[in-house]
Phi, psi and omega in degrees: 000155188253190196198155174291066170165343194289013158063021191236136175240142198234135145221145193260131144227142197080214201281115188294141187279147142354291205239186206244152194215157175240127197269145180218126153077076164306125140238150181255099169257143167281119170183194174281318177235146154235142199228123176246116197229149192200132175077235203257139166287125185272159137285233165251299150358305155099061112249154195265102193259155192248000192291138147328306191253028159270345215265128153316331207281139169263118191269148194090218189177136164233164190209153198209102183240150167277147169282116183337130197276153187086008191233162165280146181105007168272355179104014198211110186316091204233354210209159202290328197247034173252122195256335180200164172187088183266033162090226181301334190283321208295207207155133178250036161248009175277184182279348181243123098056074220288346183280001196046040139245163185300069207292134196252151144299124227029068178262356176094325193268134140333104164295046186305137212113317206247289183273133194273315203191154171198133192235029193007068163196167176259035195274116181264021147297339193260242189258352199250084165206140197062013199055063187214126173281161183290139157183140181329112173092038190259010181039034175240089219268150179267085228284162138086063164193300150292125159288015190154140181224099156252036185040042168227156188257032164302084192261028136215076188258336190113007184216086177336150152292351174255044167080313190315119187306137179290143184232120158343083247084347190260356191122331189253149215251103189222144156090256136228078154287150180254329206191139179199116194243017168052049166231189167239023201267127181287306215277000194261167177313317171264135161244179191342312190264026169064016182242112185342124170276149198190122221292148195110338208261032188020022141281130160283121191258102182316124176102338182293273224235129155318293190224167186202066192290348196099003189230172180237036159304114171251020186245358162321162174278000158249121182277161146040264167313320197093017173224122197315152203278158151202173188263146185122317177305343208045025155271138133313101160306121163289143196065337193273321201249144195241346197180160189193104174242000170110353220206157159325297205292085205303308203286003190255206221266345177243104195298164180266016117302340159076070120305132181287126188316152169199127174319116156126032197235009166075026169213138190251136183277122202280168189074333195231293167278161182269297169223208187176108158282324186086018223203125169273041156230163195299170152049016137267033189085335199229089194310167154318334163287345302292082185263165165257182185180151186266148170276139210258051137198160209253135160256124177270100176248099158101171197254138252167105177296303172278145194270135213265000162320349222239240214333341169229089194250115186090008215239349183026047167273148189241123185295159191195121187271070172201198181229023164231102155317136157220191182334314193298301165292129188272333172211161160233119181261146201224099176327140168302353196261006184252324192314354199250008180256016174277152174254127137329273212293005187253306183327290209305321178288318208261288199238066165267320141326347182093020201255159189255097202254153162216133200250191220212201182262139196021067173215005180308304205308321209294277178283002163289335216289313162003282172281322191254260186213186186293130148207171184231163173275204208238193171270202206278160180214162137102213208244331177072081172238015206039335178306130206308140165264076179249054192275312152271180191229154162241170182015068190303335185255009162323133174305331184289319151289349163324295189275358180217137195262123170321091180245113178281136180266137167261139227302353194268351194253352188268168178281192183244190191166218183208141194264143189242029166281037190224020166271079180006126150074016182266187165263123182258135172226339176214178172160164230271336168222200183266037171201345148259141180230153225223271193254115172251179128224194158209155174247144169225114206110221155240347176256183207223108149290107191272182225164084173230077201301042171225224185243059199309314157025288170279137208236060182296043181042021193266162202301122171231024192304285173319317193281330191288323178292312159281005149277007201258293190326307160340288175315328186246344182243135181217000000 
């Protein structure tokens, strides 16, 4: 036992020591005892040995403290606001705390292991929810980093896998896109607004469609179809077109203007007009009705044994002698001894104009060259008998024959002439065999160069009954 003055000082923390020590220099450990031993070891005696293996003594010095019972990090739930408390363990990345509390989501701490991230708040837009970092296809969008999450890997849904909202344009065929060719060309199969193009849609689809108005208006100037109105189309243009049949065809009830027919529109409607001036007036060959009617007077080019009168009989024509025609003459017959005093271009005018020629022996070609183009005839034929050479007949279905009774001539009776069958574009109607042809016409215009290539002229006592009745029809008809 130690005693008060016996020069040895004891100090107990913890667990009391054995021996009595003089403290120099505190360290502190955390433990069950602490011990401060600094110099010579005493004994119990009170003497002091210097032997090495008698000695206790240490150089330095250690201190060993418990952590106050009741706080937190002592191991032991101990205190009312303490939820936990796992000593040494604790942390605030632990399941305990350095506060000895329970870590939770959204407490601001990370929980490793556990927690991705914790942003102590519930905004699930940001980088952070539920302590789950944010990512594409978390079905959360993550706001000014996504356009859209819909948590699925459905990449044509309207919400891409990479978060990005479907866009017209982008390539991908998504939501209700019809088509998405990633271009910006309006005018292509897809257009701008991702829907297959197709007339009505007010794209014109280059190479497709003429027009595209947007309507299913077909009487408009883009029809239906998607093709600009013309005449010709069978639609009615409305206000443009008066008619649309479809065809070609000048003489029927709609022109190929697609006009409705009309007296007075310079076209004889078959069936219906006689004739067509282009004009409502009277007392030009051609009436306001568009009737025919005669021009009151017979022109003669060139000289003539027989009077050419005795061809228009009934005919209330007043004769008139030259060779330049005009409105007034309703026909000119032209002689072999006149063809060279006709001008082409006064010919050409009368009869486009509607005026009537009938040529004579061997001067067809001379005035067909005129009117058309060059051609030459062909040789002499026939009998020289002034009579029409109608021993074969041609285009048996002609309005000429219609209208005139067929009389065959025998080949010693006819008159003579030259062959017009090598003229361009004529109408063949009689002739002296089935390869010369004698009597044609061709039209120009609104007139008729009639082609009668013999010697009608003469005026030789021969039967002319027949020939004066088919020169009469001639005279009044084109």
């Amino acid at each position: 036992m130690t005693a008060c003055g016996d020069d040895s000082v004891t100090t107990s923390v913890g667990t009391a020591t054995e021996t009595s020590t003089t403290t120099v220099g505190l360290t502190t450990t955390t433990g069950e005892t602490t011990s401060t031993t600094t110099g010579t070891d005493t004994d119990p005696s009170g003497s002091n040995s210097d032997s090495d293996s008698d000695s206790d003594s240490e150089t330095g010095s250690t201190t060993m403290v418990d952590p106050p019972m009741g706080e937190c990090g002592d191991g032991e739930v101990n205190q009312d606001d303490e939820e936990c408390d796992d000593g040494a363990d604790n942390g605030d990345d632990a399941a305990c705390t350095s506060t000895c509390k329970a870590a939770t989501c959204g407490d601001g701490l990370v929980q490793a292991g556990v927690e991705e991230c914790d942003d102590a708040n519930d905004d699930d837009s940001d980088a952070c929810l539920s302590c789950v970092a944010a990512v594409c296809g978390d079905g959360y969008v993550y706001e000014g980093v996504e356009g859209c999450d819909d948590g699925n890997d459905d990449d044509a849904d309207g919400c891409s896998n990479a978060c990005i909202p479907a866009t017209c344009g982008d390539g991908e065929l998504q939501g209700a896109e019809e088509c998405d060719d990633a271009n910006d060309v309006d005018t292509d199969e897809c257009t701008n607004m991702c829907m297959n193009a197709k007339c009505g849609d007010l794209v014109v689809q280059e190479g497709v469609e003429e027009c595209d108005d947007g309507n299913d208006v077909d009487t408009d100037e883009c029809t239906a179809a998607c093709v600009a109105a013309v005449c010709g189309d069978m639609i009615v243009y409305e206000g443009v077109e008066d008619c649309d049949d479809g065809n070609d065809v000048d003489t029927d009830e709609c022109t190929n203007a697609c006009a409705a027919a009309a007296c007075g529109d310079g076209i004889v409607q078959e069936g219906v007009e006689e004739c067509d001036d282009g004009n409502n007036e009277d007392n030009d060959g051609c009436s306001a009705e568009c009737t025919q009617e005669l021009r009151p007077n017979l022109l003669r080019c060139g000289s003539s044994s027989r009077d050419v009168m005795t061809m228009a009989v009934g005919l209330n024509l007043t004769l008139q002698v030259g060779c330049s025609p005009n409105n007034t003459h309703q026909a000119m017959l032209v002689t072999r001894s006149g063809h060279n005093s006709v001008d082409a271009n006064t010919l050409k005018t009368y009869l486009q104009d509607g005026g009537i020629v009938l040529t004579e022996y061997s001067n067809s070609d001379d005035i067909f060259t005129k009117a058309f183009s060059a051609v030459a005839e062909g040789p002499s034929q026939g009998s020289c008998r002034d009579v029409a050479p109608t021993v074969f007949q041609y285009s048996v279905d002609d309005p000429f024959w219609s209208d005139n009774t067929w009389t065959a001539i025998a080949p010693g009776d006819t008159g003579c002439g030259r062959g017009i069958q090598n003229f361009p574009g004529i109408t063949p109607l009689a002739g002296w065999t089935n390869v010369n042809v004698s009597i044609g016409y061709r039209d120009l215009g609104s007139g008729r160069l009639w082609l009668t290539d013999y010697d009608w002229q003469d005026n030789e006592n021969y039967p002319f009954a027949y020939t004066a009745s088919l020169m009469n029809y001639m005279i009044t008809h084109k």
